[in-house]
N, C-alpha and C positions, 0 to 999 in steps of 0.2 A: 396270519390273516389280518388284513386290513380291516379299521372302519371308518368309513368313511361319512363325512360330516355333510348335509345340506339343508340351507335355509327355507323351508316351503310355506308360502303367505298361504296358511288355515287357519281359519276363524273358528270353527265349530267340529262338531263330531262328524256331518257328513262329510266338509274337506278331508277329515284327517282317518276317515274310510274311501273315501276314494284314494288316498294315498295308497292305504293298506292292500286294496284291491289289486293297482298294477305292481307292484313289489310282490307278491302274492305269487303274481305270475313266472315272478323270476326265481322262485326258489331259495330267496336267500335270509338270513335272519335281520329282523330290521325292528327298531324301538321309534316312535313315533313320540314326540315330545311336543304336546299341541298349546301349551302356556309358551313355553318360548321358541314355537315355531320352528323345530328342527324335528328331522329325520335324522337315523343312526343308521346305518346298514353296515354290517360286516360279512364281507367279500372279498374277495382275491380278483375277481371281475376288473372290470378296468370301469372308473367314474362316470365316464360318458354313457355309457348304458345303463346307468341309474340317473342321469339325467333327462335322458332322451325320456325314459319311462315314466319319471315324477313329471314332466313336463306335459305329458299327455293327460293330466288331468287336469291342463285349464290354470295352474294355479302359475305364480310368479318362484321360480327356483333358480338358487344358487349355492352353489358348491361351495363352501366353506374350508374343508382341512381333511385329511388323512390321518387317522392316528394309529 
């Protein structure tokens, strides 16, 4: 299982609940890292659908790494 790394511009606890909400949706395990602005999800899913989904909360995201 992958996890995959992305940068999500969150300021506060509501950004970094709305993050939690759409991921939520998807079923998958995810750490939300709101001092350095990263999300963690690990997924076998393919990236783009953790983007498409972080991206619908408005905020600025970018895919970082696979580990």
């Amino acid at each position: 299982m992958a996890t995959h790394v992305f940068f999500v511009d969150m300021t506060c606890e509501g950004c970094s609940g709305a993050v939690a909400r759409v991921l939520k949706k998807l079923d998958v395990k995810f750490d939300i890292d709101l001092p350095n602005k990263k999300v963690l999800i690990e997924s076998d899913k393919d990236k783009d659908v953790f983007l498409e989904a972080l991206k619908k909360t408005g905020k600025t995201v970018t895919y970082i790494n696979s580990k």
